[in-house]
Steps between C-alpha positions, in 0.01 A plus 500: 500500500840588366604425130858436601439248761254314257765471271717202552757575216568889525702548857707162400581642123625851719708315733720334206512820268508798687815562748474454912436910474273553279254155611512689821417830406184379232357247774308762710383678164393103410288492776330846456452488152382151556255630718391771330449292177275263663295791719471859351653471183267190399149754598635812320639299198117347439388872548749627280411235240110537492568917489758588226632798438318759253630756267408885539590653181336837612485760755179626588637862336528262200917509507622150406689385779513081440495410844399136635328460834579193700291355772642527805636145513725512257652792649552333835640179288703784337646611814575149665722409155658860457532626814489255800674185312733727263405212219650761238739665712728215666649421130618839464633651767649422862288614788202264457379330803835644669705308279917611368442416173245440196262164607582239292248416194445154707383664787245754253382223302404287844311791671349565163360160481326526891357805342371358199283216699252815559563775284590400132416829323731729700809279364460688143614829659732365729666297230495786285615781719777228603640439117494908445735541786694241378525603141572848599771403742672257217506734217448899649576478821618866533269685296180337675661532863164649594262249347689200631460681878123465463484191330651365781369699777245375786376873598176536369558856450751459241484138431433475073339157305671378152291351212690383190311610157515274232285311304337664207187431325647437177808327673468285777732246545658661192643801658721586161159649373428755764437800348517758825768736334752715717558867349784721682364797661669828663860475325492135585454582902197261483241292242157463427315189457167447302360143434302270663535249744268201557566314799630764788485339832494733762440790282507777771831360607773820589780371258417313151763363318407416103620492151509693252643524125762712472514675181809445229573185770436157262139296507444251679561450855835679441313837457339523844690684778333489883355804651423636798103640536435679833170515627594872576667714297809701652275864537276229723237478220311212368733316250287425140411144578149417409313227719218396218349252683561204793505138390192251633700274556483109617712482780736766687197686519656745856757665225428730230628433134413710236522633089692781555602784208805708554438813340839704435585347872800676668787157514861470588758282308573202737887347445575484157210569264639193251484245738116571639369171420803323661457676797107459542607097439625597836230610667285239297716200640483617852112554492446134360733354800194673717236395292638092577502640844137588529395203277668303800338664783181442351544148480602508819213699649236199260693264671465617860102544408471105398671389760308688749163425346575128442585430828175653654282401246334109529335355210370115614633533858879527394685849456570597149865488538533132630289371189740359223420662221484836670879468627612395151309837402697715746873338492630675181316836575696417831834457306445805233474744740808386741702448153414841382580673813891362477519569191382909525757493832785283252466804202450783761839365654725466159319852427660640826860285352456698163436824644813482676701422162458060445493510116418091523199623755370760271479259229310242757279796581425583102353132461395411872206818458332394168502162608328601840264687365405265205436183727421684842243730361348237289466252805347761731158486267493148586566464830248811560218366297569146716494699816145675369362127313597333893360766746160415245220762451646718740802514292292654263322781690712843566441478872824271478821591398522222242298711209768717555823315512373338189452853282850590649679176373390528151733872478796346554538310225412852267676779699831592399485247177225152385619159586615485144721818490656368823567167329629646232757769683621130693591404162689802431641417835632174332598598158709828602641386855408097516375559775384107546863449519562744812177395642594132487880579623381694771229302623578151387833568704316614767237181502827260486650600751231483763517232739197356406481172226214679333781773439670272222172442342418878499857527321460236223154681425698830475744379229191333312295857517890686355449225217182596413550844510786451234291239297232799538725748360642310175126463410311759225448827663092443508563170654681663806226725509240233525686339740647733761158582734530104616886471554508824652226372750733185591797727516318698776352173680878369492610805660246489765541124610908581487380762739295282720767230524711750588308664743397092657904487513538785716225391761568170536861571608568674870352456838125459454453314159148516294501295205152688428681700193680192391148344485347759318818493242451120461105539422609811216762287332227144439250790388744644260626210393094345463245727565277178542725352815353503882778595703347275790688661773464822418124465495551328846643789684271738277466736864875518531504626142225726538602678779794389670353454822687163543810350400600216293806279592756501239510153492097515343608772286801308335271141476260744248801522257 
């Protein structure tokens, strides 16, 4: 088996967003990470899973040294994301896979998601030691030369992992109330940190970037300046940073997190210590792009498992996936996960845009990640409890993957911020930048002036969802509140089936047409529009969906509209 190969939407998406170059440098990695994901990395990701890591707080001489063992799965998972695929490397620096230049973020985010289909818990550090680089190279570039080397190095000898420090006991979401206070030491040469910190992923990580309150600096969030924490000290001793105890956690379970105290730990002012919590909003932004990337190759991985088991498995003398009700069942899972995956690529590509200096992309990029992480991450624990309810009992048992794709899913929509803080930093989205507005200029434009009659109607829903979003805003400020998690959700599901269309566009045209996206557009607009309709010929050509083993004439494809 090969994940990419089984995939019917992934190589298609490539071909339309990435140039001629880069689609032909990432097809052979495709094909081996494909592989891998569907051999290896499947067996050592259920090993790493049932054996998680385990904190030794002592030496046997009794000297505290806060070291976590690993079995050794996760360190060869480790070493195919670090070292062989360079998954967070290629952002970062040229030299990656033999390329010129940095890879873009699409080509990252669509190796990342092959990688995900087997090993979800290993994303955390990659994602992590990803954002550090990136926060270091944005706002210190020079002073953290060094660090930014072995963020983004593949050599296992000097390779380093990132982990982002943040949430507070007291705090949480409310990160104006941590209480971890900064205190210059040495003339000012360095600080010390002391406070605690609640949820540390990858706790043993080489570079930690956290907050801290800077003293005489204001309350609030205004107060907190970003710091550096080495794992090391510069004499080569162990930094102050106290690993109390791991998390037993629900899902994730091949990755350490941990309560960790940092007891007078040795830190380094990163960029400007008044603008730390604008520049871990950096870092934070970035991270929840990933999360919407994982929450899609899980759905992705739930939907090859249905398919597979549905087709083999007979109940009355007729396989599960020709019976009616059981093709109804897998359509929109179908749909969710091919929606999800253009939209990742479509916010990994204006990312790329922004990062070269588009102001109207960076402000695409600000709304396009809350709203993919709000409605991705929230669909993935459907369409993975689905996957588990249709694959029956076995679904249930942890000899399947199922059990796990299911404790997985639920993280998404908590990592890096609740559905409702997501839902409400979309509506800060729309009161400081009105963002509907850009989002229905840019995409409404986009929808209209696609070949494609269904194009028009994607339009006239665009300028109806910028009407709302204004009739939103004039309404009492608890009102928005109340009412921002369920526009936000249609925002995102207009964004995807502008996406779709777009992408049906694209391969309908040249020398060998498929109307198989157009199709699968055509059966996610009736659904959005009525979530009770039976897109008839969609469920018809249910294999050509699935898979993408066949193609459908155009011709079908447009009668669906």
């Amino acid at each position: 088996m090969n994940f990419a190969d089984q995939d019917p939407a992934l190589r298609p998406l490539l071909d339309r967003v990435l140039s001629a170059d880069d689609r032909a440098r990432i097809e052979p990695l495709l094909t081996e990470l494909g592989a891998l994901a569907a051999g290896e990395m499947d067996r050592q990701a259920a090993l790493a899973d049932a054996n998680p890591p385990r904190l030794r707080s002592y030496a046997p001489d009794g000297e505290r040294v806060d070291e976590i063992e690993y079995h050794p799965a996760h360190d060869r998972l480790a070493e195919i994301a670090f070292e062989r695929f360079g998954l967070a490397a290629m952002s970062h620096r040229p030299g990656v896979h033999g390329r010129p230049d940095r890879a873009p973020h699409t080509v990252k985010y669509a190796l990342s998601y092959l990688y995900v289909q087997s090993e979800f818990g290993m994303a955390c550090p990659l994602s992590m030691t990803d954002s550090a680089a990136r926060v270091l190279r944005l706002f210190d570039p020079d002073r953290y030369a060094a660090e930014i080397a072995a963020l983004a190095s593949t050599d296992p000898a000097v390779r380093a992992t990132g982990a982002m420090f943040m949430t507070e006991k007291q705090g949480g979401t409310d990160v104006g109330r941590t209480e971890t206070v900064a205190t210059p030491a040495d003339g000012g040469a360095h600080w010390t940190l002391t406070g605690k910190k609640w949820f540390a992923s990858n706790p043993g990580a080489d570079v930690i970037l956290t907050l801290a309150r800077v003293p005489g600096q204001g309350e609030g969030t205004r107060g907190l300046g970003m710091f550096l924490v080495p794992r090391l000290r510069p004499d080569g001793t162990r930094n102050a940073v106290r690993i109390d105890r791991l998390k037993d956690k629900l899902g994730s379970r091949s990755i350490a997190s941990g309560e960790v105290t940092l007891d007078g730990a040795y830190a380094t002012p990163v960029g400007e210590l008044t603008s730390g919590f604008r520049q871990m909003a950096e870092m934070l932004n970035v991270s929840r792009l990933s999360n919407a990337m994982r929450a899609t190759a899980l759905m992705r991985r739930a939907v090859r498992e249905s398919v597979a088991h549905t087709r083999q498995r007979e109940v009355f003398g007729t396989p599960l996936f020709d019976q009616p009700l059981m093709r109804v069942t897998l359509l929109p899972m179908i749909l969710d996960a091919e929606a999800a995956l253009g939209l990742v690529l479509e916010a990994a590509a204006r990312l790329d845009d922004a990062d070269a200096g588009d102001a109207t992309a960076a402000g695409l990029v600000r709304v396009l990640t809350p709203l993919a992480k709000y409605t991705v991450c929230k669909r993935a624990r459907t369409v993975t409890g689905e996957a588990m309810e249709i694959r029956g009992g076995n679904g249930y048992i942890e000899d399947w993957v199922n059990p796990r794709l299911l404790r997985d899913a639920h993280l998404g929509s908590i990592w890096e911020g609740s559905s409702n803080v997501i839902a409400l930093d979309v509506l800060r989205c729309l009161r400081r930048q009105a963002a509907h507005r850009t989002l229905a200029a840019t995409y409404g434009g986009r929808a209209g002036a696609l070949p494609l009659p269904a194009g028009k109607r994607l339009a006239a829903r665009w300028e109806e969802l910028a009407a709302r979003g204004d009739r939103l805003l004039a309404g009492p400020a608890d009102e928005q509140e109340m009412r921002i998690g369920r526009y936000a959700d249609e925002l995102t599901r207009t964004v995807m089936a502008t996406l779709l269309l777009e992408q049906a566009a694209y391969e309908c045209e040249g020398p060998s047409p498929n109307g198989r996206t157009l199709l699968a557009a055509h059966a996610y607009l009736h659904l959005l529009a009525d979530p009770d309709a039976l897109p008839r010929t969609a469920l018809h050509h249910l294999d050509a969906l699935a898979d993408g083993g066949c193609r459908v004439p155009v011709a079908v494809a447009e009668g669906a509209a």
